[in-house]
N, C-alpha and C positions, 0 to 999 in steps of 0.2 A: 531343519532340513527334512526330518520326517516326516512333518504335518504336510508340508508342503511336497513331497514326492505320494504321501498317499492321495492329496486330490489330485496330482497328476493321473495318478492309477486309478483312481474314478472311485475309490472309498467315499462312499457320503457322509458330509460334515458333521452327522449329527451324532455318526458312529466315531468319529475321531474324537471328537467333544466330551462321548462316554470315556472313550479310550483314556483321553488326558484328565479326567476326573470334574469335567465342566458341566454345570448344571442348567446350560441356558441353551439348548438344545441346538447348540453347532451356531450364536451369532459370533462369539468372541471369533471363533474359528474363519466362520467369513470375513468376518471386521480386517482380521489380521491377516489372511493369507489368502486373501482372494485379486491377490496380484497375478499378472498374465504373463504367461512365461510364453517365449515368442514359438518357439517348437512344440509347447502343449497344445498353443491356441492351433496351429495348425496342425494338430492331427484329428485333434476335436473338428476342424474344419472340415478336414478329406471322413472324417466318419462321418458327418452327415451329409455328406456330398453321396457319398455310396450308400446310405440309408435311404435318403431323400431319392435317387436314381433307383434303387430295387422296388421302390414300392411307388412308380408313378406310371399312370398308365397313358399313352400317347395318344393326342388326341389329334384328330383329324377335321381340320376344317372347315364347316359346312357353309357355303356360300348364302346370303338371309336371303329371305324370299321377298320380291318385290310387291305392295300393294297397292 
């Protein structure tokens, strides 16, 4: 349950992997716990929904020019 609530909390795998004394820089970690947890995936979703929204700039239509 640990492993898995810290990549909830966004801990990177490879820090977990030292953590658990693994020397194969975070695959075991992925292998095994890179299951989707349905309320992770969507917070992960709504973060890059408001990341993706702050940082796009709106663009305005330019009708093409006839040749």
């Amino acid at each position: 349950m640990f492993i898995t609530r810290a990549i909830e909390r966004g801990v990177d795998e490879k820090v977990i992997a030292e953590w658990q004394g693994h020397k194969d820089g975070g695959k075991l970690i992925l292998d095994t716990y890179s299951h989707v947890n349905r309320a992770h995936s969507q917070r992960m979703a709504r973060l890059m929904n408001d990341d993706f929204l702050e940082n796009v700039t709106p663009m305005i239509p330019v009708a093409a020019e006839k040749r």
